[in-house]
C-alpha positions as CSV (number, residue, x, y, z in Angstrom):
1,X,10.7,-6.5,61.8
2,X,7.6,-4.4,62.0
3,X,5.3,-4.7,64.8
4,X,2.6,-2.9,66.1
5,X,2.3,-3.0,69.3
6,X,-1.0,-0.9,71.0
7,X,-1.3,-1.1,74.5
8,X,-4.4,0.7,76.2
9,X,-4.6,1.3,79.7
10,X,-7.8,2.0,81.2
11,X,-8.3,3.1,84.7
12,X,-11.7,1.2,86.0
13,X,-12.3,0.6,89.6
14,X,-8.2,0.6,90.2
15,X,-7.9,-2.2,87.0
16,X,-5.9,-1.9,83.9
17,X,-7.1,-3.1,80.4
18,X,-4.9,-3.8,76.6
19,X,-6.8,-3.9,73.6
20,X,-4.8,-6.6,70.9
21,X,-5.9,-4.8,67.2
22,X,-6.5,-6.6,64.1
23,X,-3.3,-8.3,62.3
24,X,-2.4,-9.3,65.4
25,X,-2.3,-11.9,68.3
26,X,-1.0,-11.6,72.3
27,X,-0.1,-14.0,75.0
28,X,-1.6,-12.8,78.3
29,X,1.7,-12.8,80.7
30,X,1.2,-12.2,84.9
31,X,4.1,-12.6,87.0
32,X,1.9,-13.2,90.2
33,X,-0.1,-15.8,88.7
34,X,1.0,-18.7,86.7
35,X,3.8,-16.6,84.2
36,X,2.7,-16.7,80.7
37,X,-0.2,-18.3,79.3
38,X,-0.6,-20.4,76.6
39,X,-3.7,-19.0,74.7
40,X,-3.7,-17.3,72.4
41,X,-5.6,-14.2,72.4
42,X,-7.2,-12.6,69.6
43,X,-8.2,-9.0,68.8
44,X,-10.4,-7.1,71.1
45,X,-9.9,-5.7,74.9
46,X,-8.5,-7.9,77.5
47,X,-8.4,-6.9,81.5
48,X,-4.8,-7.1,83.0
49,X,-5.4,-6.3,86.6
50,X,-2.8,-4.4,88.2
51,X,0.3,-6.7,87.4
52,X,-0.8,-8.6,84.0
53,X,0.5,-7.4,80.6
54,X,0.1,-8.5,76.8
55,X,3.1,-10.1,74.4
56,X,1.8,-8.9,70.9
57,X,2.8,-10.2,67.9
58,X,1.8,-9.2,64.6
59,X,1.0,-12.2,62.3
60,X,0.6,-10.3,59.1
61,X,3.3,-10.9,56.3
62,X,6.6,-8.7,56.8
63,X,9.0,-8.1,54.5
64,X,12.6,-7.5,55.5
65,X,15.2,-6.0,52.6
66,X,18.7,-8.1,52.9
67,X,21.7,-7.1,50.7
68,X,24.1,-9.7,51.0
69,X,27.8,-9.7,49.6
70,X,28.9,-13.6,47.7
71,X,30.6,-14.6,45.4
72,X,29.7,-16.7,41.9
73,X,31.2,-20.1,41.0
74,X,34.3,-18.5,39.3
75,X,34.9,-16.7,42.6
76,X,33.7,-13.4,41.2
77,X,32.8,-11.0,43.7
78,X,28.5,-10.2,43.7
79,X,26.2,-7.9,45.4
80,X,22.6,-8.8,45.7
81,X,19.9,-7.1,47.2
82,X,16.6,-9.6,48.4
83,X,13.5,-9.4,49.8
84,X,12.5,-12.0,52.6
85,X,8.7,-12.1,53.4
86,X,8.2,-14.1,56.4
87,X,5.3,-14.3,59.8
88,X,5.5,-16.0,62.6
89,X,3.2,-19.5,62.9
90,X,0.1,-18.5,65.0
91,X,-0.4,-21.6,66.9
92,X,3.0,-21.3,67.8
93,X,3.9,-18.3,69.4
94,X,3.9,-19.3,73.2
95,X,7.3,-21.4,71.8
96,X,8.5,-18.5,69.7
97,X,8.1,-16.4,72.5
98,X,9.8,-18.3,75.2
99,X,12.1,-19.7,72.6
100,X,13.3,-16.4,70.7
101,X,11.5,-13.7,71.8
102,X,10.2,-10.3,69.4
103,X,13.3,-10.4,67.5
104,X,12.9,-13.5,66.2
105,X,14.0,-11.9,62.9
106,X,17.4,-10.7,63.6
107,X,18.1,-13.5,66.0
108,X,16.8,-16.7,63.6
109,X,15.6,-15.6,60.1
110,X,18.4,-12.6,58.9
111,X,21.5,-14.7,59.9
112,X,20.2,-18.1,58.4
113,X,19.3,-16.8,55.1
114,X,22.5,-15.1,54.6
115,X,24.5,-18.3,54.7
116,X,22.1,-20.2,52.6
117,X,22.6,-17.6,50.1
118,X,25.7,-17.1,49.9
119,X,25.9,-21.5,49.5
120,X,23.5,-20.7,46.8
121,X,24.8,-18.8,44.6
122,X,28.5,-20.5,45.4
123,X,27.5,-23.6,43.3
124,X,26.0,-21.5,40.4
125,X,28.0,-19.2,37.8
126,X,27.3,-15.1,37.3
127,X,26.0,-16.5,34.0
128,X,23.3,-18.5,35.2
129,X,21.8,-15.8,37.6
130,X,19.8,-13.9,34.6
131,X,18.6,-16.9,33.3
132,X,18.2,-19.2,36.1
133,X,16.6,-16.2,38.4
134,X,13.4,-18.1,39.7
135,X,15.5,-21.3,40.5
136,X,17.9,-19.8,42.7
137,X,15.1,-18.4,44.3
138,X,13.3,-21.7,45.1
139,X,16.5,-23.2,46.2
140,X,17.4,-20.3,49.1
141,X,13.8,-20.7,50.0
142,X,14.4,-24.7,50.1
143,X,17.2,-24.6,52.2
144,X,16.3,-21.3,54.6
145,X,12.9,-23.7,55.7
146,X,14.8,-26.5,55.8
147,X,17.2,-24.5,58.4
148,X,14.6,-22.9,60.5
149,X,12.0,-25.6,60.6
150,X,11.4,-26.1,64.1
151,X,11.7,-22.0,64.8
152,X,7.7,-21.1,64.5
153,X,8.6,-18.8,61.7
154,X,6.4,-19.3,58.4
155,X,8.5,-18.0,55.5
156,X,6.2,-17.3,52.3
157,X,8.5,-16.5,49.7
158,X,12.7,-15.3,48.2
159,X,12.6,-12.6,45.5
160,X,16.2,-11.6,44.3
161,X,15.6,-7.8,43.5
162,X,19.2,-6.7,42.0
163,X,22.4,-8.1,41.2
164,X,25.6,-5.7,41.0
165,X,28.5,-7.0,39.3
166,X,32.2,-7.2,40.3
167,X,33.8,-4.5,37.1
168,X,35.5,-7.5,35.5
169,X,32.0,-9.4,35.2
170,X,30.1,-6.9,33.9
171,X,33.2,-6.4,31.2
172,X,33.2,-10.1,30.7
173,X,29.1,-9.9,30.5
174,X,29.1,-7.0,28.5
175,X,31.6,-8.6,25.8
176,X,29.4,-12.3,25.6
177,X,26.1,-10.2,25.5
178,X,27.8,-8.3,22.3
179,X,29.2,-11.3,21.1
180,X,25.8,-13.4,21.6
181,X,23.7,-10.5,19.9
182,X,26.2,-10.2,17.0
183,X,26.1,-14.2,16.7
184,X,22.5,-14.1,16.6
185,X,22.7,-11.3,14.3
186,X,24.6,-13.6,11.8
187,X,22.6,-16.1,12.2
188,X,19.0,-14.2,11.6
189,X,20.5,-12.8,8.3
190,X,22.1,-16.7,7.5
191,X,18.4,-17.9,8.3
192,X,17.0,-14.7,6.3
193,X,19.4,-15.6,3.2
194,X,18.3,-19.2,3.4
195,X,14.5,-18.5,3.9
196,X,14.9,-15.7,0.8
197,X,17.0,-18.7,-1.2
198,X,14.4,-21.4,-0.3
199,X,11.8,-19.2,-1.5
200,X,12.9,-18.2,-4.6
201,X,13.5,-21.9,-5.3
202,X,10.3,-22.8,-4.3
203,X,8.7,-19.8,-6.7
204,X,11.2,-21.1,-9.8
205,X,10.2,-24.5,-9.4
206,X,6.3,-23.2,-9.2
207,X,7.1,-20.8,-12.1
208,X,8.7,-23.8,-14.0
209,X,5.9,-26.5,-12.9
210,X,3.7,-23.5,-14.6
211,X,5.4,-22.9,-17.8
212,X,5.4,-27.7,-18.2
213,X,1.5,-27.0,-17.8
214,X,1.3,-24.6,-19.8
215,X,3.4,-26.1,-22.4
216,X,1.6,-29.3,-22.2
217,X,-1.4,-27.0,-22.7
218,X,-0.4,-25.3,-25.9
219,X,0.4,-28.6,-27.2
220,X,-2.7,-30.2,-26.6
221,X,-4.5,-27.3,-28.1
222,X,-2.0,-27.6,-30.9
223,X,-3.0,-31.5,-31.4
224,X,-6.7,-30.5,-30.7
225,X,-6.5,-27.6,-33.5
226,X,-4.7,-30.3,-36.2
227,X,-7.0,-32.9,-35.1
228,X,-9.9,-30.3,-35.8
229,X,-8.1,-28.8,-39.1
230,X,-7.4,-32.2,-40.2
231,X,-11.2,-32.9,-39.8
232,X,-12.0,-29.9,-41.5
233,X,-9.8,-30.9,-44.5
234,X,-10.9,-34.5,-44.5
235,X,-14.6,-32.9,-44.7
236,X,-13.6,-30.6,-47.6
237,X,-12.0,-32.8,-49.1
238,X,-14.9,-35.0,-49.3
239,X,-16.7,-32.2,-50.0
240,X,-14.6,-31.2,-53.0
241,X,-14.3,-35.4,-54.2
242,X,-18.2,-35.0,-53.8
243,X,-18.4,-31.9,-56.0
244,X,-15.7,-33.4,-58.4
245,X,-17.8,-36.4,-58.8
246,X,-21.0,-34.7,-59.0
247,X,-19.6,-32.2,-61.4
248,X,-17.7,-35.2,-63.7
249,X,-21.1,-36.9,-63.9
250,X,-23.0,-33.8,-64.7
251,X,-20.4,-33.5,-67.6
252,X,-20.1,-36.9,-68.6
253,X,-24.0,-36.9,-68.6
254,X,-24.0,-33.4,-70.5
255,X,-21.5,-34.8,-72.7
256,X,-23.6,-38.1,-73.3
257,X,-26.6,-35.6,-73.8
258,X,-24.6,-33.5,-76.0
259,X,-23.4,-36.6,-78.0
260,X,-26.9,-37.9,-78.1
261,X,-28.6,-35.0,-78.9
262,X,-25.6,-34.4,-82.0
263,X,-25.6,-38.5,-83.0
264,X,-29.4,-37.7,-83.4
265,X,-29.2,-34.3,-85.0
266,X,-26.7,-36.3,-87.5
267,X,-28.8,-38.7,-87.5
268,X,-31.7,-35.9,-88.6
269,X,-29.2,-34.8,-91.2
270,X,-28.4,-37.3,-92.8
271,X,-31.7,-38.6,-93.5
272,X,-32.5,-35.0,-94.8
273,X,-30.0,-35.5,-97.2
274,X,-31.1,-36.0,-101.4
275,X,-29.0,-38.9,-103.1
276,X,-27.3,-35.6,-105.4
277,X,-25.9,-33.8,-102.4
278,X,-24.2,-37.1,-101.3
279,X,-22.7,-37.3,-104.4
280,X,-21.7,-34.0,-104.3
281,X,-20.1,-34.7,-100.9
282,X,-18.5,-37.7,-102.4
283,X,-16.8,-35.7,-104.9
284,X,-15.6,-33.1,-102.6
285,X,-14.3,-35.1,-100.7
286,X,-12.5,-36.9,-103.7
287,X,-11.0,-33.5,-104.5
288,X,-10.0,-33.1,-101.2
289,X,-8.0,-36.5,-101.7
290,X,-5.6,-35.5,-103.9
291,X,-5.3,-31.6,-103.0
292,X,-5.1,-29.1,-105.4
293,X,-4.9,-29.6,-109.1
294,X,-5.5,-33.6,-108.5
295,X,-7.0,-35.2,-111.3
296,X,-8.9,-38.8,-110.1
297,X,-8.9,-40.7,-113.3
298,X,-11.3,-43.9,-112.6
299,X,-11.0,-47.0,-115.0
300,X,-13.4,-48.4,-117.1
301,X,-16.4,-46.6,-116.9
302,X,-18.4,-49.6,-117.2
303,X,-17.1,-50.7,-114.6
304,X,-17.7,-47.7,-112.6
305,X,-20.6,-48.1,-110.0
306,X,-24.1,-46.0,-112.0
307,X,-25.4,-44.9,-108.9
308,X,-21.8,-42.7,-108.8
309,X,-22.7,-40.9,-111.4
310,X,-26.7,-40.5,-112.6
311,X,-27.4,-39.2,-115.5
312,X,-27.6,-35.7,-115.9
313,X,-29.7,-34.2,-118.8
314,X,-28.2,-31.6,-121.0
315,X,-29.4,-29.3,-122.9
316,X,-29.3,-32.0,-125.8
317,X,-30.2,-34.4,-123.1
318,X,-27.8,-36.6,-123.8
319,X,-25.1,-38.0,-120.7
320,X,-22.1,-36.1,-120.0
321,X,-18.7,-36.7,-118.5
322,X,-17.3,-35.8,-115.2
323,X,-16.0,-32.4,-114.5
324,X,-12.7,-31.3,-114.2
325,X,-13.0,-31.2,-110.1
326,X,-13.9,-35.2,-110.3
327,X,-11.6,-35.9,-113.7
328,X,-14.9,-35.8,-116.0
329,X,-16.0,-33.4,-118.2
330,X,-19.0,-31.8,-117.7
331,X,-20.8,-29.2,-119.7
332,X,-20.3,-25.7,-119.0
333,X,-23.6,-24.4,-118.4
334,X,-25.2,-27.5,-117.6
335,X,-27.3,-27.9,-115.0
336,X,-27.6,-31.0,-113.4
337,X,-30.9,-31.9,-112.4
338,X,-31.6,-34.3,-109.2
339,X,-32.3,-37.5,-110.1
340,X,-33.5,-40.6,-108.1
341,X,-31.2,-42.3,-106.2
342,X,-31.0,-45.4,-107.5
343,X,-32.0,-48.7,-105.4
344,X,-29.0,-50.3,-104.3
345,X,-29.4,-54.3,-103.9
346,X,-27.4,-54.8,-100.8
347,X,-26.9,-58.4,-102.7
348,X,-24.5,-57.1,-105.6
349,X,-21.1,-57.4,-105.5
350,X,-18.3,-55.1,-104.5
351,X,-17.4,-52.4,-106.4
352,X,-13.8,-52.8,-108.0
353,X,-10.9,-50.8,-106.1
354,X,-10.3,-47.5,-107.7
């Protein structure tokens, strides 16, 4: 317990004086009067007269270091070192004084904590004290209140400061901590493996979902490129149908011109032509017949059509026969001279057969 205790004594007129400082409180006690007093008195100076004296009693909080000897659950031996920070109640210390006295500590507080924490920590294992640190702590404060309630002691609060383990438990301790961080080890890099797994699913399956798209893509641009190139075709096609028409009617209509233009130039021709060079052409073409060294022999001459053969005047001027191209004779050195052509009557009968 700490307590300051200041006591002044003044000599004035044959009376003595105290003077209670701050932090703490006093009971005036005079054995000639009535004892001690229940007021309490607070700091400042305070006459005693020649009997009277002060009971001080520092009300700040004081902490008191415990180390207390128990054993665990199993029955495992522990050391434990605490800190109990305690005051007395100010409105009660005419009771704590007549009741207990100034070492209210060692005669109330150190003794009843010690068996509340060594009950404690009875009904917990050593493997619960790390974890469970602040809950042992409320339950030793719990109980030590519960036991001094009634004592005019305030205690504020139970901090566990160490715990020393029996060799054995810090073995055993050491060995589950290894095995713990080893298990939780295993278990990051399991975790780890399955994350990295999951992940490179999770990428495939986004890589794959990618390449679908971008299949699907390539194939609509495939059917959109057709589509176009189809178009395209059908348009040239047209096209070409278009130019193969126009063309074909620009031939037919250049052939029909052509044909037109030579039905009239024969048409020219022919009208050009004397009666003499048709008979000419006749004979040729009579020659022609019967190929080379062909001799046409016609019938009766009177019944030979005139306007086949005109007359031709000589130099006798007398008629002559065919020539040896046609089957007639003709003279050599004759000229034939264009005559009329006769005037056919459409009206007269046919001509015999040759």
């Amino acid at each position: 317990m700490r307590s300051i205790i200041v006591l002044s004594l003044v000599l004035c007129s044959g009376c003595a004086g105290a003077v209670v400082e701050p932090g703490h409180r006093a009971l005036f006690f005079d054995p000639r009067q009535k004892g001690l007093q229940h007021e309490v008195l607070g700091p400042g100076y305070y006459k005693l007269g020649a009997y009277g004296r002060l009971e001080d009693f520092d009300i700040t909080y004081s902490t008191h270091k415990e180390q207390v000897r128990t054993t665990s659950l199993e029955g495992l031996q522990l050391d434990l070192r605490f800190a109990v920070i305690y005051r007395p109640i100010v409105s009660e210390l005419y009771g704590l004084d007549t009741e207990i006295g100034q070492n209210y500590y060692e005669e109330v507080v150190g003794p009843e904590f010690r068996s509340v924490a060594r009950g404690v920590f009875a009904r917990h294992s050593y493997l619960d004290l790390q974890k469970l640190n602040e809950k042992i702590e409320d339950e030793i404060e719990a109980d030590l209140r519960r036991r001094i309630a009634g004592k005019h002691i305030e205690i504020s609060s139970i901090t566990m400061e160490g715990i020393e383990y029996a060799p054995e438990i810090v073995t055993a301790v050491r060995s589950k901590l290894v095995g713990e961080q080893e298990a939780a080890r295993q278990k990051a890099a399991i975790e780890n493996e399955a994350l990295r797994r999951k992940l490179e699913l999770e990428t495939k399956a986004d890589q794959d979902k990618l390449k679908a798209e971008q299949a699907v893509r390539d194939k609509q641009n495939e059917r959109a490129v057709a589509e176009e190139q189809a178009k395209l075709d059908k348009v040239q096609a047209e096209a070409e149908a278009t130019t193969s028409v126009t063309r074909a009617k620009g031939e037919a209509e250049q052939r029909i011109l052509l044909a037109k233009a030579q039905a009239e130039e024969a048409k020219a021709t022919a009208k050009g032509l004397t009666w003499l060079e048709v008979q000419m052409h006749a004979y040729d073409a009579l020659g022609k017949l019967g190929g080379e060294g062909t001799h046409i022999l016609l019938g009766d001459w009177s019944k030979v059509p005139s306007f086949l053969f005109p007359p031709y005047a000589g130099a006798g001027g007398g008629m002559y026969g065919p020539s040896h191209a046609t089957g007639f004779d003709v003279p050599v050195g004759a000229a034939p001279k264009p005559t009329p052509a006769p005037r056919i009557d459409r009206r007269a009968k046919k001509s015999p057969a040759l």
